[in-house]
C-alpha positions in Angstrom: -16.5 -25.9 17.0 -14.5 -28.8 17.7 -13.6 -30.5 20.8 -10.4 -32.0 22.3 -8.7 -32.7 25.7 -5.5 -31.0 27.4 -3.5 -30.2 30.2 -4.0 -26.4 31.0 -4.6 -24.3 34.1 -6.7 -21.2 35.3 -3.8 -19.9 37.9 0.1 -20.9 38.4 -1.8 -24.3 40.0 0.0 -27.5 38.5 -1.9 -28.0 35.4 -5.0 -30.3 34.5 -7.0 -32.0 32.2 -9.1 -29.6 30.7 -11.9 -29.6 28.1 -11.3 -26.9 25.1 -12.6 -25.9 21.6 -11.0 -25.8 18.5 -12.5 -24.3 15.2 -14.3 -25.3 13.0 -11.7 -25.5 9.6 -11.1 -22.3 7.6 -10.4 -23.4 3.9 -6.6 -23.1 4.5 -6.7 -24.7 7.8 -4.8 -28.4 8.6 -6.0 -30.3 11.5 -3.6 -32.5 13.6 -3.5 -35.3 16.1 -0.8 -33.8 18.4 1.0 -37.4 19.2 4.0 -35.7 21.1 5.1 -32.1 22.1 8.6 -30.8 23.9 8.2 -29.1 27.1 10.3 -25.7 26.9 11.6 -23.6 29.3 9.2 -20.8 28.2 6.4 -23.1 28.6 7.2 -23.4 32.7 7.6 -19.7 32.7 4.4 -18.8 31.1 2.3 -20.9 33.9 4.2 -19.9 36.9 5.0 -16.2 35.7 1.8 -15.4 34.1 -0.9 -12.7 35.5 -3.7 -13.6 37.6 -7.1 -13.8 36.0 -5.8 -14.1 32.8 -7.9 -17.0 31.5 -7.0 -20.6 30.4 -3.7 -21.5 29.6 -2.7 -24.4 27.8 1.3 -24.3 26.9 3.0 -26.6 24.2 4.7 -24.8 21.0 6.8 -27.8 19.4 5.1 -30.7 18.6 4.8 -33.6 15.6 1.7 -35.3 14.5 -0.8 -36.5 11.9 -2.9 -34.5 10.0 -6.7 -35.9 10.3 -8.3 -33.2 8.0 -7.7 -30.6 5.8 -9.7 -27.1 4.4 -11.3 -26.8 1.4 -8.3 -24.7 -0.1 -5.5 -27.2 1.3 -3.5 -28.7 -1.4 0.0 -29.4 0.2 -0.9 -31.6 2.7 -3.7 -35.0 3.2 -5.2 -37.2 6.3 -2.1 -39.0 6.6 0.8 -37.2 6.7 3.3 -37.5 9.0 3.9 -33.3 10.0 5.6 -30.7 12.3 4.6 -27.6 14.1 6.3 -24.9 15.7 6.0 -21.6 17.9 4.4 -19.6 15.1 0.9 -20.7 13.7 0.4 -17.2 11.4 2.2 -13.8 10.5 0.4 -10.8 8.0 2.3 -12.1 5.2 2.6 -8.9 3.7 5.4 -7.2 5.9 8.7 -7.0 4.9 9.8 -9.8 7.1 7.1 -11.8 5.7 7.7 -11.0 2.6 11.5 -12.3 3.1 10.6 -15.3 4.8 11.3 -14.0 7.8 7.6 -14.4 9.7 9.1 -14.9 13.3 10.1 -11.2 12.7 6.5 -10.3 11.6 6.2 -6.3 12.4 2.7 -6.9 13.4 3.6 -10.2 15.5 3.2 -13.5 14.7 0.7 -15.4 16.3 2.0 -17.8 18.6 1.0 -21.3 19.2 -0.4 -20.3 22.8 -0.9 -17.3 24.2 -1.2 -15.5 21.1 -4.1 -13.6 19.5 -5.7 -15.1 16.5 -5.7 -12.9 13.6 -9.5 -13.3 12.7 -11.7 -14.2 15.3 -9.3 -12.3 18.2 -9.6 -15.6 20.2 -6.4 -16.7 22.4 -4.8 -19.7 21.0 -4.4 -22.6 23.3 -1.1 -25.3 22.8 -0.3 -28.2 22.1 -0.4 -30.2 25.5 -3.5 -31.5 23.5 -5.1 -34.1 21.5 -5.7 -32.1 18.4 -4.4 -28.5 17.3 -5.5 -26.5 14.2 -3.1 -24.4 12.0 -3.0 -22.7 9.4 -1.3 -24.7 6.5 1.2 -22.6 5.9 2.8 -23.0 9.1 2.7 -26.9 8.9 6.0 -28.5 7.9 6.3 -32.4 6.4 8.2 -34.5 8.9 10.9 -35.9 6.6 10.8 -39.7 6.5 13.5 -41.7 9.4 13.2 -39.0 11.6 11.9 -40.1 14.9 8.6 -38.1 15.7 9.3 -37.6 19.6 13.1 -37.0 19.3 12.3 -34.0 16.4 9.4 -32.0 18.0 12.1 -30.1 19.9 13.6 -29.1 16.7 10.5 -26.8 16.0 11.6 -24.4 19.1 15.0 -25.6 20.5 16.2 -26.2 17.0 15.1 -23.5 14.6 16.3 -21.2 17.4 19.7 -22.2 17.3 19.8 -23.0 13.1 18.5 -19.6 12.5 21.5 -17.6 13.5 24.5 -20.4 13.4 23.1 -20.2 9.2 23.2 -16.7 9.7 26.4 -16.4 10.9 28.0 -18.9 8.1 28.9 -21.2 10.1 31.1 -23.8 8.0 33.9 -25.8 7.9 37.1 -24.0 9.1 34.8 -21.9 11.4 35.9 -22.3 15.6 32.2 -22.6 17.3 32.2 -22.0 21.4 28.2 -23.0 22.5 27.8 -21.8 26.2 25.3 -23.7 28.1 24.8 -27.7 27.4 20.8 -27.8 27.8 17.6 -27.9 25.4 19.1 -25.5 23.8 22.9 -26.3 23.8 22.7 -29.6 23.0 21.2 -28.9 19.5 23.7 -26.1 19.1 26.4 -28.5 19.4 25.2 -31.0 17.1 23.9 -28.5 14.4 27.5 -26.9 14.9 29.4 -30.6 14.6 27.2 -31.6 11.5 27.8 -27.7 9.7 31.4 -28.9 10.1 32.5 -26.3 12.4 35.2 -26.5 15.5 33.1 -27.4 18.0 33.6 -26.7 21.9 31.2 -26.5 24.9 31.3 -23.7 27.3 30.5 -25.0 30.9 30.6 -24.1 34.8 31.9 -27.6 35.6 34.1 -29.9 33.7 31.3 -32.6 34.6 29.7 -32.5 31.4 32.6 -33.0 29.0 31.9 -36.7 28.5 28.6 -35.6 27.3 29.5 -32.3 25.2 32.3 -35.2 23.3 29.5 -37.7 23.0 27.5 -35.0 21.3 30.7 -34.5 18.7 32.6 -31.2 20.5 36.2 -31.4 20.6 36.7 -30.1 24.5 35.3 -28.2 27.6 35.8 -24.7 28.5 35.4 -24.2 32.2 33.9 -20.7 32.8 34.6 -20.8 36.1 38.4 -21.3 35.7 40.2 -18.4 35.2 43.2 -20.0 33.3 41.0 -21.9 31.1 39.1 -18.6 30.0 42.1 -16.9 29.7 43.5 -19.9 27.6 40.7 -19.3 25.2 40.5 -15.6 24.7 39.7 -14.0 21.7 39.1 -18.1 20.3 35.9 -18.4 18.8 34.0 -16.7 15.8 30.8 -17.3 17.2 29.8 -17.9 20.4 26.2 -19.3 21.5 25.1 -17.9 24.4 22.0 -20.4 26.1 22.1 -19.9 29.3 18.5 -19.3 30.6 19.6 -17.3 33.8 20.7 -13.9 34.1 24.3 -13.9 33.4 27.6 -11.4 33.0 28.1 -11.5 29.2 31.8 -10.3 29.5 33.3 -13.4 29.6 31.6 -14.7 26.7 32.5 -11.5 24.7 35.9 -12.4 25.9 36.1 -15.6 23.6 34.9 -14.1 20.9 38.0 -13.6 18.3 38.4 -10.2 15.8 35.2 -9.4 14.3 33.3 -12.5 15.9 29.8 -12.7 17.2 28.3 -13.6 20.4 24.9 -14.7 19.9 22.6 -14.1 23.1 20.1 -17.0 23.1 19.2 -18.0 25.9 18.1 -15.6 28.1 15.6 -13.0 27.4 15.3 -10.2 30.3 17.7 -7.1 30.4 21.0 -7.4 29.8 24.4 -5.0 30.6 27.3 -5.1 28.4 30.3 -2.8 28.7 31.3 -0.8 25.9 34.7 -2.1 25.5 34.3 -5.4 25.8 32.7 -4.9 22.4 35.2 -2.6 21.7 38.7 -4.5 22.0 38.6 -7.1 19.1 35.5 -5.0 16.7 33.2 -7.9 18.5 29.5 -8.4 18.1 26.6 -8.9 19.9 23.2 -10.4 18.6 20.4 -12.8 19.5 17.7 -14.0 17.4 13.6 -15.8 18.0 12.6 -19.1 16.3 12.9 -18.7 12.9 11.1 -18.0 9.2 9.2 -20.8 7.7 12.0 -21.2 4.7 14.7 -21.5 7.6 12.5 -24.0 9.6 11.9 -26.2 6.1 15.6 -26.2 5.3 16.0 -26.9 8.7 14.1 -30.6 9.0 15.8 -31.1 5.7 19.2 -30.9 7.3 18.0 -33.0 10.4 16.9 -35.8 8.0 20.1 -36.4 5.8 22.6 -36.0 9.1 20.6 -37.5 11.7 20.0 -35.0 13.9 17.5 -34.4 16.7 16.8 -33.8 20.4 18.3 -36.0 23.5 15.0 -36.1 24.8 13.1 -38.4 27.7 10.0 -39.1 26.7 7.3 -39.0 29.4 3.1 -39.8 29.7 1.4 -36.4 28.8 -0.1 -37.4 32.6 3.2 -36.9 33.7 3.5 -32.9 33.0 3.8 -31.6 36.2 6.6 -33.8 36.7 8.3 -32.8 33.8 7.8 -29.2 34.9 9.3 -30.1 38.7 12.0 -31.7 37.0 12.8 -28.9 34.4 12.4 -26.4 37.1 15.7 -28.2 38.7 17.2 -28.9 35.4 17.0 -32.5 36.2 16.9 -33.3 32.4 19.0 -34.5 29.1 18.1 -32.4 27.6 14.4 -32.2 26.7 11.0 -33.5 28.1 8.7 -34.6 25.5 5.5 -35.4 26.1 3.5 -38.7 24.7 0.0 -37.3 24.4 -1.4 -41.0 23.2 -2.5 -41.2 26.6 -5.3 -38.7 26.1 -6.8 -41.0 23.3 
């Protein structure tokens, strides 16, 4: 086995340095110095949500590197190269959804880059708040030259989860875009939206973050706590981007959404309620989406390289974690932590 250094915890204490194993390399295996990961939401949940006595966690699903070493049987990659990992680290590759490059809809799971069970050995997979991670090549993506390393590891979560269904959707130029929610996952939203060509707007409780949503290339603010405003915008949009993280009313978001529109639930991931009709006046959808395939994520990074596109993020110390998670728990942050794991050289 091999060894490397995190920041992981035992309970819902604030995490610490930790010692952990990695394996030894399986022919198709790529090994990579984790030199900076994105802190997600999911990430705080999963320490301060998770069940007791459930063993070491170590979080971190997003994260750019270097590969150090490759398997026998590797032939796209080489110590050197400059590379990206995401939520996913394997699938069966022989469902249906794998089989149509959709492996973050594997029907026997993917394997996730923590938490998750490893599809060999039955081991838990430990994250990327580490030195060193192992992956399976296939889930390894080539950074594309003059994109910054720390400012793109959120694209691996944040990013994919947003490209997957604004692709999906078609969205173009001449298409009107409403993105609800200006965080981790908004921002991106709004610039993948902008740079697609669409109509771009931000849907916000306040009007204070219209001098940001503009900066980030939307043409105005929706204030969803102003009735006149949402009545202004009715039946508006053809998609709508949902990313709000708390438990929310969807209604008036369906509301925006114009004849035969979407409203894409992205954010939040417990129960929802929606009435009938507001699906039913205007022939409006509803639909969310997780991560995305491994073609998707590819095309993805190509996109970000030839438009300039990645996370606002503030990079911090990997020592700095808990801080990051104080901060994110008060969503004191524009718009994503990224950690500098250098420090655990």
């Amino acid at each position: 086995m091999r060894t490397t250094v995190g920041w992981g915890t035992d309970d819902a204490a604030p995490l610490r340095l930790v010692r952990l194993e990695r394996r030894d390399l399986r022919p198709d295996d790529v090994a990579v110095r984790v030199d900076y990961c994105g802190v997600c939401h999911t990430d705080l949940h999963a320490v301060h949500d998770r069940p007791e006595d459930s063993g070491l966690l170590v979080p971190g699903h997003e994260f750019t590197g270097v590969v150090t070493e490759v398997g026998s049987a590797v032939t796209q990659f080489a110590a050197g190269d400059p590379v990206a990992v995401g939520n996913i680290v394997d699938s069966c590759g022989v469902c249906v959804m794998c089989e149509a490059g959709q492996e973050n809809f594997c029907r026997e799971f993917p394997t996730l880059t923590y938490g998750g069970t490893d599809r060999h050995d039955g081991s838990t997979t430990a994250g990327a708040y580490s030195r060193e991670y192992v992956v399976r090549d296939r889930f390894v993506y080539r950074l594309p030259a003059g994109l910054d390393p720390a400012a793109a590891a959120p694209l691996l979560c944040a990013g994919i989860t947003v490209w997957e269904p604004l692709r999906s959707l078609g969205v173009g130029p001449g298409t009107r875009v409403a993105v609800a929610g200006l965080g981790g996952l908004g921002h991106l939203a709004v610039k993948f939206a902008v740079a697609l060509g669409a109509e771009t707007t931000v849907v916000s409780r306040s009007a204070g973050k219209a001098g940001d949503a503009r900066r980030l290339g939307a043409e105005g603010v929706v204030v969803s706590t102003d009735p006149e405003q949402l009545a202004a915008a009715r039946d508006r949009f053809d998609v709508v981007v949902d990313t709000i993280s708390a438990p929310h009313d969807l209604g008036p978001y369906l509301g925006l959404v114009a004849v035969d529109g979407t409203l894409t639930q992205l954010g939040h991931l417990g129960p929802v309620t929606v009435r009938t009709m507001d699906l039913l006046v205007g022939r409006k959808k509803l639909s969310s989406a997780g991560s995305g395939g491994r073609p998707a994520t590819a095309a993805m990074l190509d996109f970000c390289a030839e438009h300039g596109v990645t996370a606002d993020v503030e990079v911090l110390p990997s020592a700095r974690v808990n801080e990051a998670f104080d901060r994110l728990r008060r969503n004191d942050v524009r718009y994503r932590f990224v950690l500098d794991l250098s420090d655990l050289s």
